[in-house]
C-alpha positions as CSV (number, residue, x, y, z in Angstrom):
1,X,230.0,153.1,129.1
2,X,232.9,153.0,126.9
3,X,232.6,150.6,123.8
4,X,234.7,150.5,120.6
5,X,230.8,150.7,118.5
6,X,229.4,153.3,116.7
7,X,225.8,154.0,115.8
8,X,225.3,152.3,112.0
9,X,223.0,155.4,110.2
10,X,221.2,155.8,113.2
11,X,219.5,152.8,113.6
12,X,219.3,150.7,116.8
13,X,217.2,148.1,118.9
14,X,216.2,148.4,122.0
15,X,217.4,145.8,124.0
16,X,216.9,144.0,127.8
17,X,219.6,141.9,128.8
18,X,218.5,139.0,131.6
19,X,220.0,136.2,133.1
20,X,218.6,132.4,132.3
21,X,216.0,133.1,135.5
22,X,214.7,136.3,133.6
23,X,216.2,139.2,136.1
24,X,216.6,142.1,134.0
25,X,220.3,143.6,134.2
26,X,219.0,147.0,134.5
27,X,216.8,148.9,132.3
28,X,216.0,148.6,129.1
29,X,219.1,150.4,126.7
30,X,219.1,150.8,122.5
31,X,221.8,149.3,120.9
32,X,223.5,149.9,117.9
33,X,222.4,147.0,115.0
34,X,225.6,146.3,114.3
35,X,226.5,145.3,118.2
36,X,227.9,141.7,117.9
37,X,228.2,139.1,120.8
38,X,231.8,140.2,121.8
39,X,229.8,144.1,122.1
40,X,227.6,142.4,124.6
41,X,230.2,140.5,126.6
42,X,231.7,143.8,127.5
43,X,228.6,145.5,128.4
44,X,227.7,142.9,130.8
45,X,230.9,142.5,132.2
46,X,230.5,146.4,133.2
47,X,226.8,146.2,134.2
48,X,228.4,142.9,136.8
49,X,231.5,144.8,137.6
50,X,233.4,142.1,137.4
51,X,236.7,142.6,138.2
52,X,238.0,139.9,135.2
53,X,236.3,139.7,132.0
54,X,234.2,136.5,131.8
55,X,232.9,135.1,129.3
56,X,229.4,134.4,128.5
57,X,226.4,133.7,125.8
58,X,223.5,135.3,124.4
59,X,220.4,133.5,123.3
60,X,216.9,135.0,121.6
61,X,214.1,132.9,122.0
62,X,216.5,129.9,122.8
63,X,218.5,130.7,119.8
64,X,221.9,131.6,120.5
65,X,223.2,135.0,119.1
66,X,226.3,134.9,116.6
67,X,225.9,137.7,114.7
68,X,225.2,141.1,115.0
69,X,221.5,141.9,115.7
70,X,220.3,143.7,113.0
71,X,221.7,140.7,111.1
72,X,219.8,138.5,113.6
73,X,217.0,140.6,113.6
74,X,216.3,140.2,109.9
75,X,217.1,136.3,109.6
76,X,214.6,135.7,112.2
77,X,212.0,138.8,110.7
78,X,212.2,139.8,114.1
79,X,210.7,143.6,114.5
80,X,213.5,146.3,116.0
81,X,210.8,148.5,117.1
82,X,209.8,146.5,120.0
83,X,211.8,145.6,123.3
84,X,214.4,142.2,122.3
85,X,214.7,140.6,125.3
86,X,218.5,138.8,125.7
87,X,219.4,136.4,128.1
88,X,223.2,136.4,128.9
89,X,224.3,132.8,129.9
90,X,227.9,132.4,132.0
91,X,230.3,130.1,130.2
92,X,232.5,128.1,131.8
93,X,236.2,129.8,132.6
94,X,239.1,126.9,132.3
95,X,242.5,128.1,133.9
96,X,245.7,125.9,133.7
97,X,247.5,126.6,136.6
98,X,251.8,126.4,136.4
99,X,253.5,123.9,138.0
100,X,255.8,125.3,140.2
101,X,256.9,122.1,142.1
102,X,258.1,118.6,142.0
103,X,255.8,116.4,140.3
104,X,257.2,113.1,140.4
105,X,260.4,111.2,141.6
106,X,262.1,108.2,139.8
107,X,264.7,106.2,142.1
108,X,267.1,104.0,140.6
109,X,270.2,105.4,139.2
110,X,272.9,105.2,141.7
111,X,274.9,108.5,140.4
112,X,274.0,111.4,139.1
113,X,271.8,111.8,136.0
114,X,273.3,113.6,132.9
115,X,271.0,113.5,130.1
116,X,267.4,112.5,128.9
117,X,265.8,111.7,126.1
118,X,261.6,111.1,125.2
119,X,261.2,108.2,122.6
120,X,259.4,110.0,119.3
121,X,256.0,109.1,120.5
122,X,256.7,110.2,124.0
123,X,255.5,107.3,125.6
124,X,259.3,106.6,127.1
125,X,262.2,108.4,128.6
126,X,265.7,106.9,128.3
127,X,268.2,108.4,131.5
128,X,271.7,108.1,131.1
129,X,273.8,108.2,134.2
130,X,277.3,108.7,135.8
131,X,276.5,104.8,137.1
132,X,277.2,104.0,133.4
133,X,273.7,102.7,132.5
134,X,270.6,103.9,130.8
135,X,267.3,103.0,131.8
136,X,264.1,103.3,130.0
137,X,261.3,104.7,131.9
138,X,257.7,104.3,131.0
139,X,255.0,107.2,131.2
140,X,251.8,105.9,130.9
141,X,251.1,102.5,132.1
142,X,253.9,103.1,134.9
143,X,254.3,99.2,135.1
144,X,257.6,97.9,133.6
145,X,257.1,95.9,130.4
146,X,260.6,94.1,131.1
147,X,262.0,92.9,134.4
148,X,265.4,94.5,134.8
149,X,268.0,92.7,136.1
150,X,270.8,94.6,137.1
151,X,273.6,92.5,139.8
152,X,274.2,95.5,141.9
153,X,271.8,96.6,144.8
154,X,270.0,99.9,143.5
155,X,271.0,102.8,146.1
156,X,268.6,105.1,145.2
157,X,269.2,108.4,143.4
158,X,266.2,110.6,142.9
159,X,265.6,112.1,139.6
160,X,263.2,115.1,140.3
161,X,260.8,116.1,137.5
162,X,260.0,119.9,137.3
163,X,257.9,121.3,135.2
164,X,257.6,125.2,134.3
165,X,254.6,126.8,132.8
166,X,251.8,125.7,131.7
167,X,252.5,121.8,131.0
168,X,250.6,118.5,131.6
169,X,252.4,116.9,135.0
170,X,254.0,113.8,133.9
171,X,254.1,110.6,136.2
172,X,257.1,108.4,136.2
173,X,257.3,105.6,138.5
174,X,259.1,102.1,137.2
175,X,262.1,101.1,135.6
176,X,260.9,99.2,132.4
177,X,264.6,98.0,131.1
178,X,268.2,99.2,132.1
179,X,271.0,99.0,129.8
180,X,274.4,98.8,131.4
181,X,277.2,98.3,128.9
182,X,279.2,101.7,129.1
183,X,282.4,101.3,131.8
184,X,282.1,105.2,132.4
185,X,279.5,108.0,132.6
186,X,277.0,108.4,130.7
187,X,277.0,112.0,129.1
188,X,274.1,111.8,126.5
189,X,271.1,109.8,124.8
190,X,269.4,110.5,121.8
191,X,266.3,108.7,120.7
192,X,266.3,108.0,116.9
193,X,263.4,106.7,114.9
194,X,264.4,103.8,113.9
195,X,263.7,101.8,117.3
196,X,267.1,102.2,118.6
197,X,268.7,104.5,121.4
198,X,272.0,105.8,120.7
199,X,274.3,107.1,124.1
200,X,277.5,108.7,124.6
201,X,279.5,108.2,127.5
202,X,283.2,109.2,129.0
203,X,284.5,105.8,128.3
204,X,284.8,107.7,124.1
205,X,282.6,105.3,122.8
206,X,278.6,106.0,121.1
207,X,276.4,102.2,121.7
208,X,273.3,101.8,119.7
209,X,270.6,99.7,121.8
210,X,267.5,98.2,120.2
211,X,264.3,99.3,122.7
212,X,262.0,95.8,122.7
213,X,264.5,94.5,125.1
214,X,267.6,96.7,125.5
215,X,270.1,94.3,123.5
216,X,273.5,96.4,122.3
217,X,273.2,96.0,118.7
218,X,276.0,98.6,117.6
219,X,279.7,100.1,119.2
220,X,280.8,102.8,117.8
221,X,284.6,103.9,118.2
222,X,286.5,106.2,116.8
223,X,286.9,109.4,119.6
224,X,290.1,109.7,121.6
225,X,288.6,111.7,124.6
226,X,285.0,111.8,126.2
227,X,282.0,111.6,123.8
228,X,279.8,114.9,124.8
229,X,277.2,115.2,122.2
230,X,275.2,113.5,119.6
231,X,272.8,114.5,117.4
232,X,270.8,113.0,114.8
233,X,269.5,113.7,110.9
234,X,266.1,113.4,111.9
235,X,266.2,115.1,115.4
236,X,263.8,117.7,113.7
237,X,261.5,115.5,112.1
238,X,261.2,113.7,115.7
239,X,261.0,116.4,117.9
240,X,257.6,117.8,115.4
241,X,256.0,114.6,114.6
242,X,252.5,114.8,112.8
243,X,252.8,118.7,113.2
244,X,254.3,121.0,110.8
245,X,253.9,124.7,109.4
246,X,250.7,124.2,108.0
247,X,248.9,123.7,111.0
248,X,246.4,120.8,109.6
249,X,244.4,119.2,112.2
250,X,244.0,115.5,112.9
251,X,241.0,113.0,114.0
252,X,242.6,110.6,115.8
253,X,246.3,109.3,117.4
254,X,246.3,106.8,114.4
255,X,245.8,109.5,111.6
256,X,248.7,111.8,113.4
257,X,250.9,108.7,113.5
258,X,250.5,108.0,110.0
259,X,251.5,111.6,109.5
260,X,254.5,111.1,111.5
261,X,255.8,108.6,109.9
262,X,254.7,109.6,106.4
263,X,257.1,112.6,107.0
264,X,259.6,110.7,108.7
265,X,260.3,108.7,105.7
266,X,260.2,111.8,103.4
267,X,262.5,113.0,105.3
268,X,264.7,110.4,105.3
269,X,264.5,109.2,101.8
270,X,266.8,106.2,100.7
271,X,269.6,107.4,102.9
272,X,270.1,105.7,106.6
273,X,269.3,107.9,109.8
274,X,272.7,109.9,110.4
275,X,274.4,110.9,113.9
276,X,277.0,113.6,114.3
277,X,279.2,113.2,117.8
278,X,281.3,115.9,119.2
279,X,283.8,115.0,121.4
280,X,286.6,116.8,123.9
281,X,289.4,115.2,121.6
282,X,288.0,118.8,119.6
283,X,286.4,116.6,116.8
284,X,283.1,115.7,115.2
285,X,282.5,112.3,113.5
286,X,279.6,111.4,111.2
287,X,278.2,108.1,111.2
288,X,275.6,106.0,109.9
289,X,275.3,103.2,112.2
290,X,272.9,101.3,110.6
291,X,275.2,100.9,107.7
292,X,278.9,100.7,109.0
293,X,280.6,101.1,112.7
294,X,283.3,103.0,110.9
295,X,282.8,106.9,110.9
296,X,281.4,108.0,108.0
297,X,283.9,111.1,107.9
298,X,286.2,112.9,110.6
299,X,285.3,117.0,111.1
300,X,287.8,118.5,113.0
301,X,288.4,122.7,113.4
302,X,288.1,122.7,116.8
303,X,290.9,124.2,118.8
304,X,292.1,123.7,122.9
305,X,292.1,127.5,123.2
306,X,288.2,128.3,122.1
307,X,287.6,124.9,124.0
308,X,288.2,126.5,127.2
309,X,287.1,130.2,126.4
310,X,283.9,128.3,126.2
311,X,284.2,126.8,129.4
312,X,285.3,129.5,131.2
């Protein structure tokens, strides 16, 4: 039996290793007194034969083993020289499958989808669509909190919601608010943390919605050509929340949103939430639409040439 243990001056303890109904796994074997739990979970993995490695337990006299046993042996005064019966105990194996398939379908937009966007505490997802409108989707109660109103009839278009690896399947079922404002596509939506949802779309203008009810609060103009991208100051802070390089651990969803919005702020400081936009008229503005509707500054650089090398 090959194990990565060696023999401490000699001295060992002869050992039986039963299950919790007392049959012996074999014979009785001496073991090394510096053989620790994760010793033992090999050995009885190759008595079984298992074919995967499983984990299990070890108890003494109904006290579980964490240490090695010559350590064990002299906490408890318990002699080496006589046979120290083990009992191995199966733990239970937890597997998270993938999800290799379609986990839920949203019907509502009426053209094709072109970005999404999960609200900081990822209780929502705001859709923006080639039908000109956003909706906000909820993920938990999967009632809407707000009747949406909307004069056309709803052909549906099925958002499909994939998920790879090892993630949670999410469920998303009801419209809870659609915005409709934009007299083009779409193109993208970014969630900031200030309550408000900012979207681009191809008609070159960036609209800033509140989220309680979906009222346009902000219109931002400036781009000559379709808005593509936005992106936000605190798009970082957002994305990590309560979590950060530290690793600290919380207690409760109220501690970690404290967190979050302790280091929100930090983040933030005295200045407003910022948004760059890149657009195909080869610029980027910067705003801060909480303060102005006028661009903070114009960024251009961008050529037509290395525009479409990129596109080729």
């Amino acid at each position: 039996m090959a194990m990565e243990l060696e023999e401490a001056e000699g001295k060992t303890v002869l050992c039986l290793l039963t299950d919790p109904d007392g049959t012996p796994l074999g014979s009785s074997v001496y073991l090394p007194q510096n053989t620790e739990p994760q010793h033992l979970q090999q050995i009885v993995n190759q008595l079984l034969k298992n074919e995967e490695r499983l984990p299990y337990a070890f108890y003494i006299q109904d006290q579980e083993l964490l240490e090695s046993l010559g350590k064990y042996a002299e906490k408890k005064k318990i002699s080496v020289e006589k046979v120290l019966n083990i009992v191995y105990q199966p733990q239970a194996v937890f597997r998270i499958r993938p999800v290799h398939r379609c986990s839920a379908t949203i019907a509502g937009h009426r053209e094709a989808v072109l970005s999404v966007a999960f609200s900081p505490d990822g209780q929502q997802l705001a859709s923006g669509s080639g039908d000109t409108t956003v909706r906000l989707w909820d993920l938990n109660t999967q009632t809407p909190l707000h009747t949406c109103t909307v004069a056309a009839s709803l052909e549906n278009f099925n958002v499909g919601i994939h998920r790879q690896g090892s993630h949670q399947a999410i469920h998303l079922l009801k419209s809870v608010i659609c915005l409709s404002g934009h007299t083009l596509a779409v193109t993208c939506v970014k969630w900031g943390g200030d309550g408000v949802i900012y979207t681009g779309s191809q008609d070159c203008t960036i609209k800033v919605w509140e989220t309680t009810q979906g009222k346009l609060i902000r219109e931002l103009k400036g781009h000559g050509h379709w808005v593509n991208s936005l992106t936000l100051s605190t798009e970082y802070v957002l994305r990590t929340g309560a979590f950060d390089h530290t690793g600290k651990q919380y207690s409760s969803p109220e501690e970690m949103k404290k967190a979050a919005l302790e280091r929100y702020n930090k983040m933030k400081g005295n200045a407003p939430e910022r948004l760059v936009s890149g657009s195909d008229d080869f610029t980027m503005f910067l705003w801060e639409p909480s303060v102005s509707k006028q661009p903070k500054t114009r960024m251009t650089g961008h050529q037509l040439e290395k525009h479409m090398e990129q596109k080729k």
